[in-house]
One Martini backbone bead per residue (centre of mass of N, CA, C, O) as a GRO file, in nm:
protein
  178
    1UNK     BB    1   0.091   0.043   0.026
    2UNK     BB    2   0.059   0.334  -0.018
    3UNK     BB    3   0.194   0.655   0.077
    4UNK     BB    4   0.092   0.970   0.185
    5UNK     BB    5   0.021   1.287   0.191
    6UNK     BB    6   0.089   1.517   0.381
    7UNK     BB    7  -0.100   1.767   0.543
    8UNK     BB    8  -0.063   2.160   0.506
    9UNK     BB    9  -0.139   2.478   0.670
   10UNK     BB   10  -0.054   2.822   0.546
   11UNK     BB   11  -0.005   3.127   0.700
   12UNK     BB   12   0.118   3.409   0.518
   13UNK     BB   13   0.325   3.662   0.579
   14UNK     BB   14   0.430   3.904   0.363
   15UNK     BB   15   0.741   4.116   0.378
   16UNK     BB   16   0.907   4.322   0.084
   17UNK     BB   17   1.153   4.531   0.117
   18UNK     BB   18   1.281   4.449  -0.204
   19UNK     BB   19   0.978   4.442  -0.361
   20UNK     BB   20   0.720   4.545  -0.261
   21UNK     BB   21   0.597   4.285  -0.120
   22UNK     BB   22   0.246   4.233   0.017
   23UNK     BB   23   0.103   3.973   0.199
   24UNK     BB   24  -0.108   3.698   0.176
   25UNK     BB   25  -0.131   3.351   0.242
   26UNK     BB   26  -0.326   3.010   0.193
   27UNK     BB   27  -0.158   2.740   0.218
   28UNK     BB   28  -0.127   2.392   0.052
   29UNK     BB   29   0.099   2.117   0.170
   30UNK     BB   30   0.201   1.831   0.025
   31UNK     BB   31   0.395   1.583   0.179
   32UNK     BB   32   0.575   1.376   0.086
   33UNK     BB   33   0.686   1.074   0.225
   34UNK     BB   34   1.009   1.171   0.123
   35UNK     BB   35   0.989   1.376   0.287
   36UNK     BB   36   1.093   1.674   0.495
   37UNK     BB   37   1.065   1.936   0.679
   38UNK     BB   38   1.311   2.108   0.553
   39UNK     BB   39   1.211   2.106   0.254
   40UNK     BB   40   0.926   2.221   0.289
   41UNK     BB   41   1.064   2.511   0.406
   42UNK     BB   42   1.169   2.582   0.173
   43UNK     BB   43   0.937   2.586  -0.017
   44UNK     BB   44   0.813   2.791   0.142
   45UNK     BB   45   1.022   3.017   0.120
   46UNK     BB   46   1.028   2.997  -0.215
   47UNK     BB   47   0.723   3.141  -0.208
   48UNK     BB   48   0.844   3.398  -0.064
   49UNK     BB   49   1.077   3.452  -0.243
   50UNK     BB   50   0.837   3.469  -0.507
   51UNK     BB   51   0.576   3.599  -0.475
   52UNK     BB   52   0.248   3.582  -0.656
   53UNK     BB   53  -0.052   3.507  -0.796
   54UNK     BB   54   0.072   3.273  -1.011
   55UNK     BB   55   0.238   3.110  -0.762
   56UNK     BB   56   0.284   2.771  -0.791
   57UNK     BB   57   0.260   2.448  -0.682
   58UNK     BB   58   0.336   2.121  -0.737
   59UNK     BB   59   0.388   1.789  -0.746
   60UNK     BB   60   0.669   1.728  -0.737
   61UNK     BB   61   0.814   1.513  -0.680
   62UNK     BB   62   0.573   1.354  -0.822
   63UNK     BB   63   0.754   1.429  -1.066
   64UNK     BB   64   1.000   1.513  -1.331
   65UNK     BB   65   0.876   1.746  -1.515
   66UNK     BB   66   0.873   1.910  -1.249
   67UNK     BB   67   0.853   2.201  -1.030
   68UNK     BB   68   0.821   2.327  -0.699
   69UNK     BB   69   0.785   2.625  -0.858
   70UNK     BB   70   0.559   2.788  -1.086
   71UNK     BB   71   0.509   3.073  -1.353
   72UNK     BB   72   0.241   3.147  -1.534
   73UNK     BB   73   0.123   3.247  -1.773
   74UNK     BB   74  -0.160   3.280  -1.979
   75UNK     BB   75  -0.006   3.132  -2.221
   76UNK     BB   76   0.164   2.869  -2.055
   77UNK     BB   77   0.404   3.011  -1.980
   78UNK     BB   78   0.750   2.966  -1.836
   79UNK     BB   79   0.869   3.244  -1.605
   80UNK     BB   80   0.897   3.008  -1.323
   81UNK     BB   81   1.167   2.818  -1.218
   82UNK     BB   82   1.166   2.608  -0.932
   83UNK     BB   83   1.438   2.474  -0.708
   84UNK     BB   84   1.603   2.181  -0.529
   85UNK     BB   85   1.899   2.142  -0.431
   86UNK     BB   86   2.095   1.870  -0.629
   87UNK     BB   87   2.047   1.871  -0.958
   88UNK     BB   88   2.093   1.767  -1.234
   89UNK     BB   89   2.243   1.932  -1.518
   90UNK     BB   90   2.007   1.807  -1.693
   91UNK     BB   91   1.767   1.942  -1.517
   92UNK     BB   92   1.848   2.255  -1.558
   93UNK     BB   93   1.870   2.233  -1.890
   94UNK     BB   94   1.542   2.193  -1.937
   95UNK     BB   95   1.459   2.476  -1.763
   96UNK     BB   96   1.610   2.664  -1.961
   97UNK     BB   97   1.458   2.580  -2.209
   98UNK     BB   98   1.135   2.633  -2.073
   99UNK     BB   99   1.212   2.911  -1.920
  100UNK     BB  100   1.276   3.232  -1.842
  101UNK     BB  101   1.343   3.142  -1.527
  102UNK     BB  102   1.576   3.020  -1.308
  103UNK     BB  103   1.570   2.881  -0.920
  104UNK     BB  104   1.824   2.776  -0.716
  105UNK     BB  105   1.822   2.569  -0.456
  106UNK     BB  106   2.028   2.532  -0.176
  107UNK     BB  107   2.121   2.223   0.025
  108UNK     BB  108   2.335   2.069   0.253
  109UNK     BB  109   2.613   2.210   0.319
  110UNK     BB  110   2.887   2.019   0.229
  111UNK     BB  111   2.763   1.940  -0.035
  112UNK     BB  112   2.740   2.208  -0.207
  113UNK     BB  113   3.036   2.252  -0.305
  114UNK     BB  114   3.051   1.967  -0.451
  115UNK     BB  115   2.852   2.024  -0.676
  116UNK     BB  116   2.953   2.322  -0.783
  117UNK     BB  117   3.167   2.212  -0.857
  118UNK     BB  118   3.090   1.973  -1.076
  119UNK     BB  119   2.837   2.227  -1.240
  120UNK     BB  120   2.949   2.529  -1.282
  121UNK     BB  121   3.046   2.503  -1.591
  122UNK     BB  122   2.805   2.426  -1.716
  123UNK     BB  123   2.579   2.629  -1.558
  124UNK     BB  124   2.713   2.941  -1.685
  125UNK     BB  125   2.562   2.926  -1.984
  126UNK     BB  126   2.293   3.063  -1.804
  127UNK     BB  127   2.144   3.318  -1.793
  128UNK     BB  128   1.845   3.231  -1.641
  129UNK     BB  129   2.048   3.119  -1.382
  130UNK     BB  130   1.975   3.087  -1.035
  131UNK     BB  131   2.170   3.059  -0.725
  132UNK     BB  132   2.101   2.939  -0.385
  133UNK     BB  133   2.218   2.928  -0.058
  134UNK     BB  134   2.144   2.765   0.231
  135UNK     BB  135   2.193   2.741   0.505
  136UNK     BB  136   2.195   2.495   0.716
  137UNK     BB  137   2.087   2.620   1.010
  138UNK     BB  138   1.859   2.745   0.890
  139UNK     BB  139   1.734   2.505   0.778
  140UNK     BB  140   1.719   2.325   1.046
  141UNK     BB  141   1.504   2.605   1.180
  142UNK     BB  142   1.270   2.547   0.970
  143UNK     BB  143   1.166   2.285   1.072
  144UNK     BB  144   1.107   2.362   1.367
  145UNK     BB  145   0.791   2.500   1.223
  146UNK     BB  146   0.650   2.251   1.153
  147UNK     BB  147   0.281   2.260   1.099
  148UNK     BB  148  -0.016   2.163   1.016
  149UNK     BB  149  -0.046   2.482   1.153
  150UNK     BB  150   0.046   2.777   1.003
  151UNK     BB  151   0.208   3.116   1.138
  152UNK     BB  152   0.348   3.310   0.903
  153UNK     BB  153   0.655   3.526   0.886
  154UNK     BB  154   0.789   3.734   0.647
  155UNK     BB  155   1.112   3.877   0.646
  156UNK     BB  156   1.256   4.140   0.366
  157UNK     BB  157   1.577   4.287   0.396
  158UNK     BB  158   1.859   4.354   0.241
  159UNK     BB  159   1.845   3.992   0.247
  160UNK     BB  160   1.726   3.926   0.468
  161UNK     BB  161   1.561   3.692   0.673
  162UNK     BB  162   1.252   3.648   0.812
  163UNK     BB  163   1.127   3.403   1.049
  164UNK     BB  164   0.789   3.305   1.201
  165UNK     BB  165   0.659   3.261   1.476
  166UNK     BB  166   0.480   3.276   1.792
  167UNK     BB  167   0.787   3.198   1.891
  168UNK     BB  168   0.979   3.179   1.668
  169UNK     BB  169   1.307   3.302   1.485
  170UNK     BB  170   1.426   3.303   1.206
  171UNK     BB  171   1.764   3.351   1.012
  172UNK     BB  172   1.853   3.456   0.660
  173UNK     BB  173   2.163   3.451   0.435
  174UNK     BB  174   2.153   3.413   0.115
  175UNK     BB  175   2.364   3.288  -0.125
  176UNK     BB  176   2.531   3.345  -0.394
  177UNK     BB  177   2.601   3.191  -0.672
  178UNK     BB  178   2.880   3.267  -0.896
   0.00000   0.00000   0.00000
């Protein structure tokens, strides 16, 4: 018997002084039994910090042809295709010839400089893609933020981002790679 996807619901009030845009969004997140909740946090992060009426979830991890967050034109074409993780060359550049802008998350401590390593010089022929590693420390301290109901404060002021929740706040300062 397959194992069912657990469901999140958050309420997100972004506040970002560097693009000028405030909203609440109310968001149903899909966990896949092989996410963490670590992954899952960086998800909603990743939606926060490119918030907008058009920015939807897919089906992430149960798709291979999908990524974990794009915005679609309304002639259905992909203005903006999010990744997370650490994803093979191939993968990237699938996506860069598919959407106007790609944007990966990476994550995971001592392995990013290792991949970046590995695969820095084929992807910087891409115009279109930005890479930006979120410190190890910090994601997973957005995990321990995880709960299937969350009221969630994201504030983004010249690069640094809080995250907040009714008892803690977690501090990021995303690194841009390359």
């Amino acid at each position: 018997m397959a194992l069912k996807a657990t469901i999140f619901k958050a309420t997100l009030n972004i506040a970002d002084m560097d693009r000028h845009y405030y909203a609440d969004h109310h968001l149903t997140l899909a966990r896949h039994p092989s996410e963490t909740d670590e992954r899952m946090m960086i998800r909603l992060l990743a939606f926060a910090l490119n918030a907008n009426e058009h920015l939807e979830f897919t089906k992430g991890l149960s798709t291979d042809d999908e990524p974990e967050l794009w915005q679609k034109s309304l002639s259905d074409e992909i203005e903006l295709w999010i990744e997370l993780g650490l994803p093979e060359e191939s993968r990237l550049r699938k996506a860069c010839n598919r959407a106007q802008k790609v944007v990966l998350y990476t994550y995971g401590g001592r392995a990013v400089p290792v991949w970046w390593d590995k695969h820095h010089h084929k992807l910087s022929r891409f115009d279109n893609l930005t890479v930006i590693n979120l410190p190890q420390e910090a994601t997973e301290a957005l995990a321990e933020l995880a709960q299937r109901n969350m009221h969630i404060q994201v504030t983004i002021q010249d690069g640094v981002i809080g995250v907040a929740d009714e008892t803690r706040h977690v501090q990021l300062e995303p690194e841009p790679m390359g």
